[in-house]
MARLOLO-858088 format. One line per 2 residues: number of its first residue (from 1); their letters; for each residue x, y, z of C-alpha. Coordinates in steps of 0.1 Angstrom, whole numbers, plus 2048, in hexadecimal, padded with zeros to 3 digits. Layout:
NUM) a) X/Y/Z  ...
This chain:
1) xx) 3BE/4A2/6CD  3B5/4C7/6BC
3) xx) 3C5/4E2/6D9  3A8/4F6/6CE
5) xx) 388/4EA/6CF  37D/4F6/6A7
7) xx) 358/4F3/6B1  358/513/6C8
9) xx) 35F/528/6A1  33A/51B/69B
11) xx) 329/528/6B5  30A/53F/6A9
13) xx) 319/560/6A5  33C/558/6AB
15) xx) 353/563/692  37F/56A/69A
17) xx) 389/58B/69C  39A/592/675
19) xx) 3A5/5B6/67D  3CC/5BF/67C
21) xx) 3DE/5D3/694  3DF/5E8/674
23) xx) 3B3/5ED/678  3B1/5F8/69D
25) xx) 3D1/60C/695  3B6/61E/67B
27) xx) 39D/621/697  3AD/638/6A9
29) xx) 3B3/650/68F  3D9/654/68E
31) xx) 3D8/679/679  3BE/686/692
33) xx) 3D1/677/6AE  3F1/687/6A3
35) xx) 3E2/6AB/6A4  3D4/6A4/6C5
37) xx) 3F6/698/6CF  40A/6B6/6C6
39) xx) 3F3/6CA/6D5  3F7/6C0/6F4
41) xx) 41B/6BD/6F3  41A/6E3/6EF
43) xx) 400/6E6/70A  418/6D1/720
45) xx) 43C/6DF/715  42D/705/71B
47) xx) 423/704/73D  43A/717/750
49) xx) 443/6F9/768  457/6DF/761
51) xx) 44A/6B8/762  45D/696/769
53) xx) 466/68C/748  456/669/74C
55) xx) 436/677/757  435/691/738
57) xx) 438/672/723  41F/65D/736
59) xx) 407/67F/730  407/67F/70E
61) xx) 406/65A/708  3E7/656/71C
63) xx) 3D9/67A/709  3E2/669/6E7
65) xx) 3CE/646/6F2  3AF/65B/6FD
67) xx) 3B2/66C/6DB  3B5/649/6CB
69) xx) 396/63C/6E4  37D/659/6D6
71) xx) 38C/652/6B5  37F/62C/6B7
73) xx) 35E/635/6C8  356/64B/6AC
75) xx) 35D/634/690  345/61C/6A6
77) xx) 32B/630/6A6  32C/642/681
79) xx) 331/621/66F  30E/626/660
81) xx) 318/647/653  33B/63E/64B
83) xx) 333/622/632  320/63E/61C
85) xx) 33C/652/61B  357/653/600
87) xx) 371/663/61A  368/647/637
89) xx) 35F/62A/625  37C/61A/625
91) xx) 37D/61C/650  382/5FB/661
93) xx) 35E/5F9/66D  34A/5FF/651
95) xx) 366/5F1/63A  35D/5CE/653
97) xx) 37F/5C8/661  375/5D1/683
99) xx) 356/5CC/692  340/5E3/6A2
101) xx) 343/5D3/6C2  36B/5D7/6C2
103) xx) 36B/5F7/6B9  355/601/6D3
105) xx) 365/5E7/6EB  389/5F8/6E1
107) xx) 37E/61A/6E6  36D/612/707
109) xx) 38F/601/716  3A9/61A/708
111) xx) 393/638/714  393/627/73A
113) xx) 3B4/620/738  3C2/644/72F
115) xx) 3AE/65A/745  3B8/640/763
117) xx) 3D9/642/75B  3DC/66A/758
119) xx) 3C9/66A/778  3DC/653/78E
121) xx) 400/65A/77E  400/67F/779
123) xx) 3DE/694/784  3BB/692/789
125) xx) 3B0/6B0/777  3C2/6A7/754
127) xx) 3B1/686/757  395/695/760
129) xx) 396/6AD/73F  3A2/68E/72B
131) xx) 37D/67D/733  36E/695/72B
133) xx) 379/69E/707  376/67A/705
135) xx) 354/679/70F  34A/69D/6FB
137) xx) 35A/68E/6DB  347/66B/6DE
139) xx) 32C/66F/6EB  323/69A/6E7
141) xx) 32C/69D/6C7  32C/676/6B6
143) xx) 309/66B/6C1  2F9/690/6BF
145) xx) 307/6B2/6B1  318/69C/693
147) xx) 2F6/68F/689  2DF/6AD/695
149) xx) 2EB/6CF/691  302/6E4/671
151) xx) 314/6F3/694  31E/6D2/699
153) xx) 346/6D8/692  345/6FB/6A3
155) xx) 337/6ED/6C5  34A/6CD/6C0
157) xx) 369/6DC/6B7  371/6DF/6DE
159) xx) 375/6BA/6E2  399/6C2/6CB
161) xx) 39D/6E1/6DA  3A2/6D3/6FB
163) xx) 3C2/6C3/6FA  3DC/6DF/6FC
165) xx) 3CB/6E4/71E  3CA/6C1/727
167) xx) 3F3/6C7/726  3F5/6DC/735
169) xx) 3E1/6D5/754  3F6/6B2/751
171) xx) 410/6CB/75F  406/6E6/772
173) xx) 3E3/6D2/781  3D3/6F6/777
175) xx) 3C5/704/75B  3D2/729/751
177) xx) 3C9/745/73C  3E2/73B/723
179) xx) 3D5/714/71B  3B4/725/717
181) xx) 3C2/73D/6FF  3D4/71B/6EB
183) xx) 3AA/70C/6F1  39C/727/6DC
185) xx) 3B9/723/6C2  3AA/706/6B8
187) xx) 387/709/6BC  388/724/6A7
189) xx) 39D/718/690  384/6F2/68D
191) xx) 364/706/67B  377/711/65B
193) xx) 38E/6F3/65A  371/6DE/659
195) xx) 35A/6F2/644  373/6F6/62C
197) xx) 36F/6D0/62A  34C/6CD/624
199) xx) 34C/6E6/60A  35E/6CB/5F5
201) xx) 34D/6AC/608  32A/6BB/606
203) xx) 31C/69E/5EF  32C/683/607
205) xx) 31E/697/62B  2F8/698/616
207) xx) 2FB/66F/60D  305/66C/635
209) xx) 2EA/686/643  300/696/652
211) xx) 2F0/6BD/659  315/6CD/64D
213) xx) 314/6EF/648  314/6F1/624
215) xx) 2F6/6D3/61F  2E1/6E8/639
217) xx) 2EA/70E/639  2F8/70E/611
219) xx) 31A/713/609  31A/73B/601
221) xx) 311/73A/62B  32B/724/632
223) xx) 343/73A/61E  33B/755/633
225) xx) 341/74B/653  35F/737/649
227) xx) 36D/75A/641  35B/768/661
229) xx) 370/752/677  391/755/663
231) xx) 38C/778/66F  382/772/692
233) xx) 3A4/754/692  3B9/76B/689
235) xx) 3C0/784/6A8  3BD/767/6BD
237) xx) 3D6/756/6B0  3EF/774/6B6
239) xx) 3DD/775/6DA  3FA/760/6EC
241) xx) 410/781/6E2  3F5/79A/6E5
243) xx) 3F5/78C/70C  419/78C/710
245) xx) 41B/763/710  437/766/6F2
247) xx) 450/77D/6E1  448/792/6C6
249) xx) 457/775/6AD  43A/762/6B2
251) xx) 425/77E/6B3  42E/787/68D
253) xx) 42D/767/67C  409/762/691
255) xx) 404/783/67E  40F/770/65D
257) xx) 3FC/754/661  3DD/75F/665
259) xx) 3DB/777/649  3E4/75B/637
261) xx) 3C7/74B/645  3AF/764/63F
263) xx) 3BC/76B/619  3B3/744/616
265) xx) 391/746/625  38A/76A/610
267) xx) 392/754/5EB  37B/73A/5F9
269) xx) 35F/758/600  365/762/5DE
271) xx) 35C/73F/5D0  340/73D/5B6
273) xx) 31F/728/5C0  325/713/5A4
275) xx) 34A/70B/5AA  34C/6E6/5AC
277) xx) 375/6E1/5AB  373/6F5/5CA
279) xx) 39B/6FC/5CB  399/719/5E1
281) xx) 386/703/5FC  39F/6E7/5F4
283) xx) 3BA/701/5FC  3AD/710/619
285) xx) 3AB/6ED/62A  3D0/6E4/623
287) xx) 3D9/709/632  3C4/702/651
289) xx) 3DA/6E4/656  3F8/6F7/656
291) xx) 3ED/711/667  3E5/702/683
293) xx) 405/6EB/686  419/70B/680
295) xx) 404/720/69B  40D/705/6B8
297) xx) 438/6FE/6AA  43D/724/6AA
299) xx) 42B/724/6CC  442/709/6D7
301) xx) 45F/713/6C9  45D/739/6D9
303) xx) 456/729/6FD  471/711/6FA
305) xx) 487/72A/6EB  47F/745/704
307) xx) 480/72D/721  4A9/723/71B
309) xx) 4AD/749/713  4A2/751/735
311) xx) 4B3/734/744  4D5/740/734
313) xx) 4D1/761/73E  4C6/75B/75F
């Protein structure tokens, strides 16, 4: 006698699960989730009060599984749009390794699971945050700006900006000056990072529909107000200095970076309409990367640094 009964597989509709661990892995969008990660970890190592090691640990898991649940609620919902994309077309959902109902049923679980878990282990207000940059990610931007508006990344961007604050409320069960300060980092830093992007993935956004800025305002518009915000990213990234939240060490190579940021975003200004290699974009979009990831380890660094300094001497 069969110990499973074979005729269940034929059931109308029925069909076994072939995704690896691998695919929903891929749902969740490790590189994103790694950003948002380290983010937070700043958020959370900055505050100026200390945390139960376990608990930090339990903070930033559940942070990184929220990430990971708007990750796989996204790829649910933009399979359509994903499949026509050269960049995305090889996701687990339109690729068919994962169904739509997985993703969705994944993304649903996972996103219950780590806001309940911040909530009841450590506090009510970073789970509270946690749901809702889950919520504005997957639901806010996913199902409307994304598919409605060019401002789409700027107003969006504050689902990603969120998590440094979500850290650091994890600790201190407040929100300060400072995390906010860490929130506009970020959000000002997501319009030129992105647009940088769709400069060189205009023809794949168009095929998609998506309203990017280039496809909807042209790209000598974009160009401008990617240079527009390096200018406007610039002072506030030296803003934890300006307001006394660092030492001067940080203050300089904040200084540092962000020239470098808006020397990047000045060659892409001076790109030609008809520049189709687009290496100054291509550039620009690498920099942002670093930039940012440098911005928060220097920030880290000098509070860590400064903390045992002040320890020692005390």
């Amino acid at each position: 006698m069969a110990l499973v009964d074979d005729t269940l597989t034929d059931e109308p509709g029925f069909r076994m699960s072939e995704a690896t661990a691998g695919d929903f892995f891929a749902l969740l969008k490790p590189r994103v989730m790694s950003l948002v990660v380290f983010t937070a970890f700043v958020g959370l190592v900055a505050a100026p009060v200390t945390i139960n090691p376990l608990l930090a640990v339990i903070a930033i898991l559940a942070i990184a599984i929220g990430a990971g649940a708007s990750g796989a609620l996204n790829m649910w919902y933009d399979a359509d749009i994903d499949a026509v994309m050269t960049r995305t077309a090889g996701r687990p959902v339109p690729a068919g390794r994962v169904r739509p109902g997985e993703a969705l049923s994944f993304g649903l679980v996972l996103s219950v699971l780590s806001v309940m878990t911040l909530g009841v282990l450590v506090n009510w207000l970073s789970a509270t945050l946690l749901a809702f940059t889950i919520f504005f990610y997957a639901v806010v931007y996913t199902m409307w700006l994304k598919r409605w508006t060019p401002q789409n990344i700027v107003i969006g961007g504050a689902a990603g900006a969120i998590p440094p604050v979500i850290g650091w409320a994890a600790v201190t069960g407040t929100v300060s000056l400072e995390s906010i300060v860490l929130f506009l980092i970020i959000f000002l830093w997501t319009p030129p990072h992105f647009w940088a992007l769709a400069l060189f993935k205009s023809e794949d956004y168009a095929r998609a529909g998506i309203p990017m800025m280039p496809n909807v305002a042209g790209q000598a518009s974009t160009r401008r107000q990617i240079f527009a915000y390096a200018l406007i990213l610039a002072p506030v990234g030296v803003l934890p200095w300006a307001l006394g939240f660092t030492t001067p060490v940080y203050g300089v190579l904040a200084v540092l970076l962000g020239a470098g940021f808006v020397w990047y975003a000045w060659k892409v200004l001076q790109m030609a309409d008809d520049d189709h290699v687009m290496k100054p974009a291509k550039a620009l979009f690498g920099y942002s990367l670093l930039y940012l990831f440098a911005i928060f380890a220097i920030y880290l660094a000098d509070c860590v640094v400064g903390r045992a300094l002040a320890t020692g001497g005390a």
